[in-house]
C-alpha positions as CSV (number, residue, x, y, z in Angstrom):
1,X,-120.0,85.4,115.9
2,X,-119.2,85.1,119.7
3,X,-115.7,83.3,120.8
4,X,-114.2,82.2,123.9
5,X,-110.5,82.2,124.5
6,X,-108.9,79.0,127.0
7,X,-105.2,79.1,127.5
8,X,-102.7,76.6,128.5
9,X,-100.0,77.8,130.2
10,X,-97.8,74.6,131.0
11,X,-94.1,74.1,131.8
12,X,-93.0,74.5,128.0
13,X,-95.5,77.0,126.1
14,X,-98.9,78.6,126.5
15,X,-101.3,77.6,124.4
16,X,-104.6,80.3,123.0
17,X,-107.8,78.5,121.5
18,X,-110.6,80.2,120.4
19,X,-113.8,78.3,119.7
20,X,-117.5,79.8,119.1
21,X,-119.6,80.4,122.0
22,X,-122.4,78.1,120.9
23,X,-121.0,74.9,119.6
24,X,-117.9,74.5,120.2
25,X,-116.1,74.3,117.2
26,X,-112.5,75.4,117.0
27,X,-112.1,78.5,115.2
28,X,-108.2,79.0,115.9
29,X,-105.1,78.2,117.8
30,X,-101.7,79.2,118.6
31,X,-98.8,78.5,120.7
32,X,-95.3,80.1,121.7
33,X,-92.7,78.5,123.9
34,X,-91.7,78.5,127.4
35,X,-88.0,78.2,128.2
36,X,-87.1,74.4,128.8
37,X,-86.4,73.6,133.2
38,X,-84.8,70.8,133.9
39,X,-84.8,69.2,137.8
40,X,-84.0,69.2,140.9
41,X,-84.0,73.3,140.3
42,X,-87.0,74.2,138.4
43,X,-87.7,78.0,137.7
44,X,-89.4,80.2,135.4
45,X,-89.9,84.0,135.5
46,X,-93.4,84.8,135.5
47,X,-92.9,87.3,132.8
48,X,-92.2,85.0,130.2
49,X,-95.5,83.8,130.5
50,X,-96.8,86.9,129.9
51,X,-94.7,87.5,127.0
52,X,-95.7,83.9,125.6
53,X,-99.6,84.6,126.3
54,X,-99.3,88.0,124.4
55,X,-97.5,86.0,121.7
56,X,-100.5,83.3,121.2
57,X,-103.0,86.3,121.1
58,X,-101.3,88.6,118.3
59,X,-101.1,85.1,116.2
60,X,-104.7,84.7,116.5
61,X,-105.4,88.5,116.2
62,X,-107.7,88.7,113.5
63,X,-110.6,86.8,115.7
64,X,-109.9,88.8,118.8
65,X,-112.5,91.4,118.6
66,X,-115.4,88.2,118.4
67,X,-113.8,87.3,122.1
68,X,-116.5,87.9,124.9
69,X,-114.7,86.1,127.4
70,X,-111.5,84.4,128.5
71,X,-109.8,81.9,131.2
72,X,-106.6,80.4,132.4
73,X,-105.9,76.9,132.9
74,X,-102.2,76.5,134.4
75,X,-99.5,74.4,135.4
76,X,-100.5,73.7,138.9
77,X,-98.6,74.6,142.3
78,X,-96.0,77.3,141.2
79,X,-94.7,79.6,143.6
80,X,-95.0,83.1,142.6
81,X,-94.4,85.9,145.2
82,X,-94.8,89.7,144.7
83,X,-93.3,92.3,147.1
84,X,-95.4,95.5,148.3
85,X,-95.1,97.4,144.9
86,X,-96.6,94.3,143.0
87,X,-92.9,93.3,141.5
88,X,-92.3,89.9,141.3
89,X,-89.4,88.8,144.1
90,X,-87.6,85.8,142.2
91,X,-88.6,83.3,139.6
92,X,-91.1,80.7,140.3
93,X,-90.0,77.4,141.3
94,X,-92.4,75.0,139.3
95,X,-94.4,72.1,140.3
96,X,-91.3,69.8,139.4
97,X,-89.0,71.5,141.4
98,X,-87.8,69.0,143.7
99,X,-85.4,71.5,145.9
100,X,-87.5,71.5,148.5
101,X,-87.4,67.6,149.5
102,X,-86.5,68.4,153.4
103,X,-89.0,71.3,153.4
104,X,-92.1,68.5,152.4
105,X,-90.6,65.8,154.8
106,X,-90.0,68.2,157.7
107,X,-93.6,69.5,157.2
108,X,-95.2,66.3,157.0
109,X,-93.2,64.9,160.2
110,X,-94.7,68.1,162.1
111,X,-98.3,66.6,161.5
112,X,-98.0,63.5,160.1
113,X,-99.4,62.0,157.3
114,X,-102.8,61.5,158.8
115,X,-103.2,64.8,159.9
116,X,-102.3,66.2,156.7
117,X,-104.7,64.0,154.6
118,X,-107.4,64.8,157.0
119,X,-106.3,68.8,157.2
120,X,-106.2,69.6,153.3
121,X,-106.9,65.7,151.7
122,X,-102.8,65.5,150.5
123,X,-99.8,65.0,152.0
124,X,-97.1,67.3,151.0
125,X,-94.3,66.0,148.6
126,X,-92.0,68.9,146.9
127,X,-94.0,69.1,144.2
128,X,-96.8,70.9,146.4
129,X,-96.6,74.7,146.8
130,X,-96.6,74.9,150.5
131,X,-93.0,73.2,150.6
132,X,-91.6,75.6,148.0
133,X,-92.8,78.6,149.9
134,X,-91.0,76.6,153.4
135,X,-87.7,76.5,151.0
136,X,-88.4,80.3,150.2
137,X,-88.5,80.6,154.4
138,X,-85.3,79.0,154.8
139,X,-83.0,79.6,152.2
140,X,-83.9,82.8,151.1
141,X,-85.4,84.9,154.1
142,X,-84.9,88.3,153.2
143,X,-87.1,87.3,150.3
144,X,-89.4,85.3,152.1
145,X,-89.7,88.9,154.1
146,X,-90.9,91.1,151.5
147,X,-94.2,88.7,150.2
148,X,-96.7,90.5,149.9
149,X,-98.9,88.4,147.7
150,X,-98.7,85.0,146.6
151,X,-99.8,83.5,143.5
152,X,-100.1,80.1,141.8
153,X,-99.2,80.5,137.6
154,X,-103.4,80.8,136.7
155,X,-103.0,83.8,139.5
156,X,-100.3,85.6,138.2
157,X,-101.8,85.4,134.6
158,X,-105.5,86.0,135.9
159,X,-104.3,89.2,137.6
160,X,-102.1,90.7,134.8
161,X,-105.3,90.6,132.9
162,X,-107.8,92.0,135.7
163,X,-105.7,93.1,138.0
164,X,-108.0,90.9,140.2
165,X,-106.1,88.9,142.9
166,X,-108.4,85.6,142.5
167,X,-107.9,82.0,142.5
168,X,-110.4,79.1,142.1
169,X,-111.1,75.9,144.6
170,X,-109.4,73.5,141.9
171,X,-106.1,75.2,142.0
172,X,-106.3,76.2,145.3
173,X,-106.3,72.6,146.7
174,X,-103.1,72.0,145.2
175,X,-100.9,74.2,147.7
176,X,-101.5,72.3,150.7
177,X,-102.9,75.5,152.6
178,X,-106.5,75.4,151.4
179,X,-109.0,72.3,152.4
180,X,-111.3,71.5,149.8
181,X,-114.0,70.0,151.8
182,X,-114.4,72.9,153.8
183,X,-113.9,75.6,150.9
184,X,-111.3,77.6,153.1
185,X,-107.5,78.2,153.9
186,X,-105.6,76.4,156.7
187,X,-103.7,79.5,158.2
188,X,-102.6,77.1,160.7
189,X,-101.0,75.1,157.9
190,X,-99.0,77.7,156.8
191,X,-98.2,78.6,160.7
192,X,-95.6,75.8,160.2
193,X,-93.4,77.6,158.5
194,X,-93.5,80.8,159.9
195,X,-95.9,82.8,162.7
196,X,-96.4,85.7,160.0
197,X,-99.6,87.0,161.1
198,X,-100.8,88.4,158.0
199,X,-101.4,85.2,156.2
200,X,-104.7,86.4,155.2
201,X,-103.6,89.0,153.3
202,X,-101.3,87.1,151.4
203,X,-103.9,84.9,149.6
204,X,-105.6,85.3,147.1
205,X,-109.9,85.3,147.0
206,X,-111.3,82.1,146.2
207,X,-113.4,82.1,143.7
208,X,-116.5,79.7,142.4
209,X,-116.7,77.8,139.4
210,X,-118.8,80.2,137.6
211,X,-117.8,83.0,139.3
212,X,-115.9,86.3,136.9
213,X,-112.6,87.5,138.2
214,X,-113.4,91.0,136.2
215,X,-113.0,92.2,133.4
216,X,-109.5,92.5,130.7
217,X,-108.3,96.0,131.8
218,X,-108.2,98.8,129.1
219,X,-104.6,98.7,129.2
220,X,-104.4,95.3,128.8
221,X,-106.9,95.4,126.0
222,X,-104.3,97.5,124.7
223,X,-101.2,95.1,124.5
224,X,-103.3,91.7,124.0
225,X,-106.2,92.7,121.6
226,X,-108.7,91.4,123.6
227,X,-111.5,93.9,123.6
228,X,-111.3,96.0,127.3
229,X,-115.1,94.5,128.2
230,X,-114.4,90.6,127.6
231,X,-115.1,88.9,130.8
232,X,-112.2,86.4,132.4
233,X,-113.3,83.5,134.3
234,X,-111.1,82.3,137.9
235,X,-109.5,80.3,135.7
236,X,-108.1,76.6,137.6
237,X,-105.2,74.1,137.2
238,X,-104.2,72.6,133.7
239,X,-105.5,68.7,135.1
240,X,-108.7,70.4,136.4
241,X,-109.1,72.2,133.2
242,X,-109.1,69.1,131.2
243,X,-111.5,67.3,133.4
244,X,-114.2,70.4,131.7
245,X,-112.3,69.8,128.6
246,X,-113.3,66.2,128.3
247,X,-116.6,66.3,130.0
248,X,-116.1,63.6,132.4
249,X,-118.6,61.8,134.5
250,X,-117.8,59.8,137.9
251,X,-115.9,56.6,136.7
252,X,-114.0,58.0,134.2
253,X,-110.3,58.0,134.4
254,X,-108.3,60.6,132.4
255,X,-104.1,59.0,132.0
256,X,-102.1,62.1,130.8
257,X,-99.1,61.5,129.0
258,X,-97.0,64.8,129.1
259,X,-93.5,65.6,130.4
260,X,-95.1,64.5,133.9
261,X,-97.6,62.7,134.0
262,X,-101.0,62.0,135.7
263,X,-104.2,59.5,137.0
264,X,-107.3,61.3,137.9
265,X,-111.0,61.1,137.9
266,X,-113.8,62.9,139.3
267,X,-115.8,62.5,142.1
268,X,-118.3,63.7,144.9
269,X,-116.8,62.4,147.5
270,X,-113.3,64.1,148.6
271,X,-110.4,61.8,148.8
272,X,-107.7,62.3,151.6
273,X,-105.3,59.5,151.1
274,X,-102.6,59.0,153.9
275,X,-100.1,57.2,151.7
276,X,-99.5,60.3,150.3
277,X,-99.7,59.2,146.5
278,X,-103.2,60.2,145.7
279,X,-103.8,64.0,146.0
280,X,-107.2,64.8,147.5
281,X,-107.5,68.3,144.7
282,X,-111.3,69.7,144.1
283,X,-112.3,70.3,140.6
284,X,-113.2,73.4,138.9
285,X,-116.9,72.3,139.1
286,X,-117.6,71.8,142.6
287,X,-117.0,68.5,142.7
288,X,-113.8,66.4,143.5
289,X,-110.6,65.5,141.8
290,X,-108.6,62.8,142.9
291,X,-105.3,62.6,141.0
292,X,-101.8,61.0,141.2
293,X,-99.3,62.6,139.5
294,X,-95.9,61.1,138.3
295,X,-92.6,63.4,137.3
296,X,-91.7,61.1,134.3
297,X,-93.7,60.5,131.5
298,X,-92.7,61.4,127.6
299,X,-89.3,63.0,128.7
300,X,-88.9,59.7,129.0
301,X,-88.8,58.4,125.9
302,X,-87.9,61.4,124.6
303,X,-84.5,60.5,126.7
304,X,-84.5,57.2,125.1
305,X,-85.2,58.2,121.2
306,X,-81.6,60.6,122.0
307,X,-79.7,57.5,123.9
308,X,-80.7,55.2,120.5
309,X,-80.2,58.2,118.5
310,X,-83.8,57.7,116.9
311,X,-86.8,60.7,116.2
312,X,-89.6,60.1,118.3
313,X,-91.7,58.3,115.1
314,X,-88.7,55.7,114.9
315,X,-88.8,55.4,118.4
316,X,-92.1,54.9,118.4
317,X,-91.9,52.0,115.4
318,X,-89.4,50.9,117.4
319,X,-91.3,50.0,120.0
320,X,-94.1,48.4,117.8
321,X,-91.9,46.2,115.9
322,X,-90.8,44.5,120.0
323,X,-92.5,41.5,121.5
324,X,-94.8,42.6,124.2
325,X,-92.7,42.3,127.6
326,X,-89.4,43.7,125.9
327,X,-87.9,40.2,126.1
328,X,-88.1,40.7,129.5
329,X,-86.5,44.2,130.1
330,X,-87.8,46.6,132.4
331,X,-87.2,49.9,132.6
332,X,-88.0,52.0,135.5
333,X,-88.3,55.5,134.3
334,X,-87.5,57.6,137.1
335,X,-84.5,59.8,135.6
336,X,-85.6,63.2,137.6
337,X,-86.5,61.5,140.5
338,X,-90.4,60.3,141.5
339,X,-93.3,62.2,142.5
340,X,-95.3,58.8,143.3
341,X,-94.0,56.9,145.0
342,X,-92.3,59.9,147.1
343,X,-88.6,59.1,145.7
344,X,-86.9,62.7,145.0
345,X,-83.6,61.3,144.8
346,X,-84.4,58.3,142.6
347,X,-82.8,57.6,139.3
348,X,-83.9,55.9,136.3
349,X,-82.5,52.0,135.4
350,X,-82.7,49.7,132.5
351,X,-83.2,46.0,133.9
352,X,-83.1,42.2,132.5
353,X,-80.5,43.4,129.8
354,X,-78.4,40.5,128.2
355,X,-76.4,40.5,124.9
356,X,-79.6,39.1,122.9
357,X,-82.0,42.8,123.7
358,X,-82.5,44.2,120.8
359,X,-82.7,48.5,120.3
360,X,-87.1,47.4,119.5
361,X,-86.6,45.7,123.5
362,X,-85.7,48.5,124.6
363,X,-87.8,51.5,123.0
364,X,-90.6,49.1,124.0
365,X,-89.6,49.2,127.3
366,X,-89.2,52.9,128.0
367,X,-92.8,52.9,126.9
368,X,-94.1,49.9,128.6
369,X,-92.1,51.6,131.7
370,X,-93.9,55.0,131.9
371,X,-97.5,53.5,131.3
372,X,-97.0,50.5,134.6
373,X,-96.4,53.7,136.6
374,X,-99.7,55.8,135.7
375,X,-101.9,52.5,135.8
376,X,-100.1,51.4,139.3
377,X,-102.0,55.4,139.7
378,X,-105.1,54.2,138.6
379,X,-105.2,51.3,141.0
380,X,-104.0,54.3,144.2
381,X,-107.1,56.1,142.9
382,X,-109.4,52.6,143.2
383,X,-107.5,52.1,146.4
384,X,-107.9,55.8,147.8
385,X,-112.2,54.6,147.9
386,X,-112.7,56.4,143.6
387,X,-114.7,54.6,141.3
388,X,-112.9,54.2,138.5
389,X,-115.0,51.8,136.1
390,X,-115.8,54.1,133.4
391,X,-113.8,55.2,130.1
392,X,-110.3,56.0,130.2
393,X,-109.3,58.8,128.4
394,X,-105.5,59.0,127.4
395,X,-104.5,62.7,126.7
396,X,-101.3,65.0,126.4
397,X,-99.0,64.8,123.9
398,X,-97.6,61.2,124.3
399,X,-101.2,60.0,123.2
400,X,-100.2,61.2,119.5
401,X,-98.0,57.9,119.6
402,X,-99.1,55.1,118.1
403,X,-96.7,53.2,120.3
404,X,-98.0,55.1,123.8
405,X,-101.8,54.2,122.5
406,X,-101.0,50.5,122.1
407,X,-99.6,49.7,125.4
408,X,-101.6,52.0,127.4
409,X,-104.7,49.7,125.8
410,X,-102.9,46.4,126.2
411,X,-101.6,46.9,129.5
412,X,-104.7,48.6,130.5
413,X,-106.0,45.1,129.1
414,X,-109.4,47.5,128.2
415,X,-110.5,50.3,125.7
416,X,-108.5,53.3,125.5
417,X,-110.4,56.6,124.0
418,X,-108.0,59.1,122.5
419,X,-110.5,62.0,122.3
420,X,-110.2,64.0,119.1
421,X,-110.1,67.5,120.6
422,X,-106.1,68.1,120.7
423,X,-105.5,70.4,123.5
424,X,-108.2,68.9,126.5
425,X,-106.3,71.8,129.6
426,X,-106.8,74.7,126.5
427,X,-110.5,73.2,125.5
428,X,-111.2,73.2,129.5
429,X,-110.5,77.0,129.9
430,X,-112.8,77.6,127.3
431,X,-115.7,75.4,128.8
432,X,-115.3,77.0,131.6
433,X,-114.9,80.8,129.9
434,X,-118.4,79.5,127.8
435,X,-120.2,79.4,131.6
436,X,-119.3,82.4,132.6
437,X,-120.5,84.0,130.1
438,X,-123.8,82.5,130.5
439,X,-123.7,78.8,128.5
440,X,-124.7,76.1,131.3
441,X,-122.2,73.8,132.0
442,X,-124.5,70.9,131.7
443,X,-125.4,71.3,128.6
444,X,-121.6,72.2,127.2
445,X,-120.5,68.3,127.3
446,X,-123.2,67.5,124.9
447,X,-123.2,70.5,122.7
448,X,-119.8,70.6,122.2
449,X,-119.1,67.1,121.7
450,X,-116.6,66.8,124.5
451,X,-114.6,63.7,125.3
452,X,-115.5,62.4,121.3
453,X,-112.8,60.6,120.2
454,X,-110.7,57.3,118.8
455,X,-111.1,53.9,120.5
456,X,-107.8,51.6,120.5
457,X,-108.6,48.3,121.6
458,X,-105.9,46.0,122.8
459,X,-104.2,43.7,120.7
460,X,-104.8,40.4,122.3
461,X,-101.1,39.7,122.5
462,X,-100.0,41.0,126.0
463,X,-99.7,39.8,129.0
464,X,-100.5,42.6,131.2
465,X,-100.3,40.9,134.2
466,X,-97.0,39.7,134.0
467,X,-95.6,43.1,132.0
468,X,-97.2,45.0,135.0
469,X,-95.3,42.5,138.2
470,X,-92.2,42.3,136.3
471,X,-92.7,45.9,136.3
472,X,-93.2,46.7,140.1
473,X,-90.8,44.3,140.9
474,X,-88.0,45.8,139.4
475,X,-88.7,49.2,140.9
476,X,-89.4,48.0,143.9
């Protein structure tokens, strides 16, 4: 039998699936845990990532020697910086690292928002790599000195396997130094934050979608048990890896409910939105992938369940048990600040409380709160010139919730598929893996059954409309 490995490595654990080469089906998976960030300072050390991939693969050893190749789907836009010797500098600051705030504002007042949207198709907000690097410029300079490489998570995790210093267009587009319509770094970009002139040797190789970054190293054959001659694919950003994971077609949304969340679809046409809240990203198929991305999703109600002093499953029957509307409380869920809208030093509110709000009101409402965000993303994505008519596809692991599924359908006022494949980023990396070693992607979506899932329809009893104004009213 012939396996493909796709890992997830996301802001709290990476994630190993193995699956056979020709149809798809799941063989085995495992997962060990990053260590928890909490905003506005965001770090990880690179290493642990490591540590936690190595730990996936030893729990899945017994299938290793069937894997012919492998690929790494990541959280997007971390900063990672190695010095001359190949030794990381200082831990990465994550993509919800909101420290560099004045870095993304000062950067976008030097070109505007036009120019930005038309120079890389987003406008930088501190989520986006190139304002961490600016913050990496300015508050730490003698550090900022000794880069010699830098790296986005897939990268760093691509190259300890290879040694290959590769990237693909998908993640690529997410650093705001890289333009996805012209395939090729903005060195003039990254001139705004310093006149370095040896940009070019800082970046990593783009690769193609289909292209090999090499091959796992006999010494790191050795400490992961992958044989030394499985092939590793470029490898892409987690939301680009789950857009191969689900096989979408243009029209289809994808709503991912994680600890952040996001709105995306995929396209041929590149988006470059001047508002600044849809991000203009490529895919990891050579086509386009619009997305809007919000910092609060399930930590969310995962702050709520601890105020009410409820698990997540009460929570969640909590919520179910509430009238739709919450008896008229709102809650606007921005407890780390807000990615979209552009609000880094936000806070979270609970509105429209009197004596009569029940504890269901407001579990309801936490809910209710997260999903009016994403679909006000899903109307920036229709706004920002996407088609997005097709299925949408709720994902992550707030679609688990019966609670999350219901409203998302109701206030949707449409369908909902919940796709029955559990880990979309981790079933990506292994579509992706699959091509390069030879399966065509066309044919994958079909073979593999991708996107298959559970249909919730809505209940009939919501007003969405007036769920959805209350909602945008109260945040403004």
């Amino acid at each position: 039998m012939q396996l493909v490995a796709g890992v997830d490595s996301s802001t709290q654990s990476t994630k190993v699936q193995l699956r056979d080469f020709h149809t798809g089906r799941v063989v085995a998976e495992s997962s060990a845990p990053h260590p928890s960030t909490t905003p506005p300072r965001s770090e990880q050390d690179p290493e642990v990532w490591w540590d936690a991939l190595i730990q996936a693969l030893s729990d899945v050893a017994e299938h290793l020697d069937h894997v012919v190749s492998i690929s790494v789907a990541a959280q997007q836009h971390g900063l990672v910086v190695l010095d001359g010797d190949s030794r990381v500098i200082r831990p990465a600051k994550l993509w919800n690292d909101t420290e560099s705030a004045p870095e993304a504002q000062q950067l976008v007042d030097r070109l505007g928002p036009d120019g930005w949207a038309r120079a890389c198709g987003s406008v930088p907000v501190p989520a986006f790599t190139i304002t961490k690097l600016a913050w990496l410029a300015s508050h730490e300079p003698d550090s900022f000195a000794r880069v010699a490489r830098i790296m986005l998570p897939h990268d760093y995790l691509t190259w300890r396997l290879t040694d290959a210093f590769v990237t693909d267009r998908g993640d690529a587009s997410g650093t705001g130094w890289w333009d996805p319509v012209a395939g090729a770094y903005r060195p003039d970009l990254l001139s705004l934050i310093s006149d370095r002139s040896d940009w070019a040797d800082l970046l990593p190789h783009v690769l193609g979608p289909s292209d090999a970054a090499g091959e796992i190293t006999s010494a790191q054959a050795a400490v992961t048990g992958l044989p030394a001659e499985t092939v590793v694919g470029p490898g892409t950003g987690d939301n680009m890896a789950a857009a191969l994971g689900l096989g979408l077609r243009s029209g289809d949304v994808v709503v991912s409910l994680g600890t952040s969340g996001t709105a995306y679809t995929v396209s041929t046409v590149p988006a470059n939105d001047p508002t600044g809240h849809v991000a203009g990203f490529a895919d990891a198929a050579g086509r386009y992938l619009p997305l809007v991305c919000t910092l609060n999703a399930t930590k969310v109600t995962d702050a709520a369940a601890n105020w009410l002093s409820l698990g997540r499953d009460q929570l969640a029957a909590e919520a179910m048990a509430a009238a739709p509307g919450s008896g008229g409380v709102v809650m606007v869920p921005y407890l780390d600040g807000e990615r979209t809208p552009n609000l880094p030093d936000a806070t979270a509110s609970w509105q429209g409380l009197r004596s009569t709000t029940t504890r269901a009101d407001l579990a309801l409402s936490a809910h209710e709160g997260v999903v009016c965000g994403l679909l006000d993303g899903v109307d920036a994505l229709k706004a920002a010139g996407s088609t997005v008519d097709g299925d949408l596809h709720l994902i992550g692991g707030g679609a688990k919730s019966s609670a999350y599924r219901t409203v998302m359908a109701d206030l949707h006022g449409a369908p909902v598929v919940v796709p029955s494949a559990s880990e979309a980023v981790a079933t990506g990396a292994c579509v992706q893996a699959a091509v390069v070693a030879g399966h065509d992607l066309g044919e994958v979506a079909g073979e593999w059954a991708l996107g298959e899932g559970d249909t919730v329809e809505p209940s009939g009893l919501c007003d969405s409309a007036a769920v959805r104004e209350a909602y945008r009213a109260a945040a403004g």
